[in-house]
N, C-alpha and C positions, 0 to 999 in steps of 0.2 A: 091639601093646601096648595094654593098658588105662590110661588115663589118668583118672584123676580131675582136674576143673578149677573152681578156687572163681573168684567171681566171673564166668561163664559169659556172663552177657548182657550184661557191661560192654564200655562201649568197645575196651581191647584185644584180651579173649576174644573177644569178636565177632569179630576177625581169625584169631587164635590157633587158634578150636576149625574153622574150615572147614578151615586151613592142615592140619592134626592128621588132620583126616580124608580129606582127599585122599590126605596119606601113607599113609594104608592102617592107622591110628589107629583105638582103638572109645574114643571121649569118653563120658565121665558128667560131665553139669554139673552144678553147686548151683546152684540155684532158690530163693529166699524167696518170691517170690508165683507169683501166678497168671500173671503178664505174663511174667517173666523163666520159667518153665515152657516157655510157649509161645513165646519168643525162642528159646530152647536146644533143643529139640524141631524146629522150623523151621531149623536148622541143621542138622538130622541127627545132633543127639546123645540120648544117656539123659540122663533129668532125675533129678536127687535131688535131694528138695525137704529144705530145712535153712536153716540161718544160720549166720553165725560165734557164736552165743550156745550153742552146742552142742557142745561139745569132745568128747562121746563120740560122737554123731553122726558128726562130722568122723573121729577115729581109726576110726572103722569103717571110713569110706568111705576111708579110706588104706589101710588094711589089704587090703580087697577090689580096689588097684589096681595097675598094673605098674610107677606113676608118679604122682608129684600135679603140679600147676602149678600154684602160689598168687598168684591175681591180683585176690581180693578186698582191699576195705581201707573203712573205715566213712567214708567222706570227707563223706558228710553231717552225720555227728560233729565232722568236723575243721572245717568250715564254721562251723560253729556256736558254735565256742572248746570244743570238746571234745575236742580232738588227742592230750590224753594219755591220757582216757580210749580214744580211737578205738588208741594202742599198745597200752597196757593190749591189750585184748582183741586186736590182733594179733600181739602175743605169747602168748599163752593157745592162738588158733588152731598155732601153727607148734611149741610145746611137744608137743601133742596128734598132730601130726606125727610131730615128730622121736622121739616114744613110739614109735609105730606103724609107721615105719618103721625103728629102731633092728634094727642087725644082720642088715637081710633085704638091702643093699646094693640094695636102691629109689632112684629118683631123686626130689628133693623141689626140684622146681625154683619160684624167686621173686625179686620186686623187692627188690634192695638194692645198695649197696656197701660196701665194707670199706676198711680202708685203702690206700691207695694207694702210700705212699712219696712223695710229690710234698706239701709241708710245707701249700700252701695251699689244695690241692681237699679235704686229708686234713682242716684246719678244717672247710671248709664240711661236707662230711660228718658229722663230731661232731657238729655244732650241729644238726642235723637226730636229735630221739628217737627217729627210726623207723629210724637207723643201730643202735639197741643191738639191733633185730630180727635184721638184716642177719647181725651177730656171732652169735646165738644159731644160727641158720640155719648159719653156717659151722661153729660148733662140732661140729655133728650130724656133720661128716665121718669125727669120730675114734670116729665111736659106729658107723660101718657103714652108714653115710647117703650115697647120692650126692647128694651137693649142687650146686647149680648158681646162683649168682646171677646177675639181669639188673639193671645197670644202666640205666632206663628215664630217656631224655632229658626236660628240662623241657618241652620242647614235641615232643608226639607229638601230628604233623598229619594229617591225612586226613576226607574227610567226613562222617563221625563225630562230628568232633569238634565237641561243644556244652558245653562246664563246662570245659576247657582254659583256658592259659596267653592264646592268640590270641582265642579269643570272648570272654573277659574285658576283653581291652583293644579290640577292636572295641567291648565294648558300653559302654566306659567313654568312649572317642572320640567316639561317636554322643551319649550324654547332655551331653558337655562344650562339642563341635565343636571338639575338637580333637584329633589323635594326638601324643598325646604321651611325656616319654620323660625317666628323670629324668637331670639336669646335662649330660652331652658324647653319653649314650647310649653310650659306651662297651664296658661291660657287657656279655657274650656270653651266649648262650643255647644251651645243645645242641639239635639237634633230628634229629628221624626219624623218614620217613613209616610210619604203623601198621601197612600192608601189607608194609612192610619188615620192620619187629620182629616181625611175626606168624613171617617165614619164620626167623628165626634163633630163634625159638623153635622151631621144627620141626627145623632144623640140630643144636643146641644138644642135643634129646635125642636126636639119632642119633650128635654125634661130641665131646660138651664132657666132658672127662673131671672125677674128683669133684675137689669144693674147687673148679670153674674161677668167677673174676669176666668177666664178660663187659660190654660197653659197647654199648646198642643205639640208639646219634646216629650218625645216617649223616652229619652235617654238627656238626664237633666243636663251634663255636661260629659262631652270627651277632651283630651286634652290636644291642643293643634298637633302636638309632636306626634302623638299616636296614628293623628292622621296623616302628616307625611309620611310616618314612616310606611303606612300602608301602602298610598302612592308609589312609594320609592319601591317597594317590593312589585308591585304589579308592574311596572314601570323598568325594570332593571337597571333602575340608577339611584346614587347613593343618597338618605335622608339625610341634612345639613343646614348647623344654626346659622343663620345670617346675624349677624349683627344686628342692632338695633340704628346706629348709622347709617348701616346699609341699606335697611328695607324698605324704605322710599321708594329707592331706585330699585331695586330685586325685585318687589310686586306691586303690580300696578291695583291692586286690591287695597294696598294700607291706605289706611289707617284698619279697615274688616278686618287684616290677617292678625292684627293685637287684641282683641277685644275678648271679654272674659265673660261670656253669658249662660250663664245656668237658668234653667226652668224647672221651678218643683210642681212634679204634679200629679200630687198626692190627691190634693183634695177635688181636682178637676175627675180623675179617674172614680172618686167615692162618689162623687154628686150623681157622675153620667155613669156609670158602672159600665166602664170604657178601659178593654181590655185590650194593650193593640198586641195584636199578632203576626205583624209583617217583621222582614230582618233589621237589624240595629244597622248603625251606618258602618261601621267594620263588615261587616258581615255582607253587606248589599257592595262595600266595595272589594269585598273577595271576591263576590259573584263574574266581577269583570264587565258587568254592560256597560260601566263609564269608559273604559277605556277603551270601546271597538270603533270609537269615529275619532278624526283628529279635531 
């Protein structure tokens, strides 16, 4: 199968497109410069050099594929306080899609969730703009679109990871000297090591039939506190509640450092008979590689 794959030298893809081509997969990445070319190329895929700023572009390169897997997203935008602008344009991207792949019963697999049925994950989901992507995406099913969403957990660990959920709060620990964690820490966090999600994205286009929501937390929830205190132990300084006053000012991450996200996936693991065998997030941060660069 020819796959086309946006965001190609990002963190997940970088999992994604080896997994893709071991299965016996021919990938075409998108490339914007010259680095990410030579990232995707050194992978052993075809490069096609483009942006999300190029909708016909993009429909071409769907067009010409057997499959897309949409895993760019403008997050230096959303950094920046430009998140709607950074939907905006990722919905423009997955329009140009669901154009392109309309009627040909193509797979257009991407990050989202849809509703749940469950009153209080189905909030949190709302409240996130990048859910009304998710829906447009589901829509395309009724248009002749295999659609496929992934649910990507808030913390996808592996060492890779340097802009995440964990190197945020390591580097906010290190500035403060302290790991910390707002009110009881309570608050849970999905997670799932990247190696893991790379393979049920490989699963996923061999066995997730159309419309499937799929959840890729191999670990439905940790609780935040657990996590600092891991930090704090690697780390040699003390775990500590901030106030809820405070945490504004203490991480430059809140409102992420409150959020309560569990992922069950049960049935995501029955469907794909998807075993992950990589370390949990404890475990991967006992190992220490988050903490050898500042």
């Amino acid at each position: 199968m020819r796959i086309f794959v946006t965001g190609a030298s990002g963190y997940i893809a970088s999992a994604v497109v080896p997994e893709l081509i071991e299965g016996g997969h021919e990938v075409v990445g998108l490339a914007r410069s010259d680095a990410s070319a030579a990232a995707v190329k050194a992978m052993g895929a075809e490069v096609r050099r483009g942006d999300l700023a190029d909708p016909a572009g993009l429909r071409e390169a769907a067009a010409d594929a057997d499959a897309v897997i949409h895993l760019a997203f403008d997050h230096a935008a959303m950094l920046a306080g430009g998140f709607a602008g950074a939907v905006a344009t990722d919905m423009a991207v997955v329009q140009a899609f669901g154009d392109a792949l309309a009627g040909t019963g193509k797979t257009l697999m991407a990050v989202g969730l849809t509703h749940t049925g469950d009153a209080k994950r189905d909030a949190a989901i709302a409240a996130n703009p990048r859910s009304a992507v998710a829906l447009a995406i589901a829509g395309f099913t009724e248009r002749g679109v295999r659609t496929i969403l992934v649910g990507i957990p808030p913390v996808t660990h592996g060492t890779g990871d340097r802009h995440g959920f964990i190197p945020m709060l390591i580097k906010i620990a290190r500035e403060t000297g302290v790991s910390g964690y707002v009110g009881d820490g309570a608050n849970r966090w999905a997670a799932g090591h990247v190696l893991d999600i790379a393979r049920l994205y490989r699963l996923a286009l061999d066995k997730a039939p159309a419309g499937a929501q799929l959840y890729g937390a191999t670990e439905q929830g940790i609780t935040v506190r657990e996590i600092a205190e891991t930090i704090g132990r690697q780390l040699g300084i003390p775990a500590v509640s901030i106030p809820a006053e405070h945490a504004a000012d203490h991480f430059k991450m809140f409102p992420f450092i409150t959020l309560d996200v569990t992922m069950p996936n049960a049935a995501t693991r029955q469907l794909l008979d998807w075993e992950p065998v990589h370390p949990g997030l404890i475990d991967d941060l006992e190992k220490g590689h988050y903490f050898t660069t500042g």
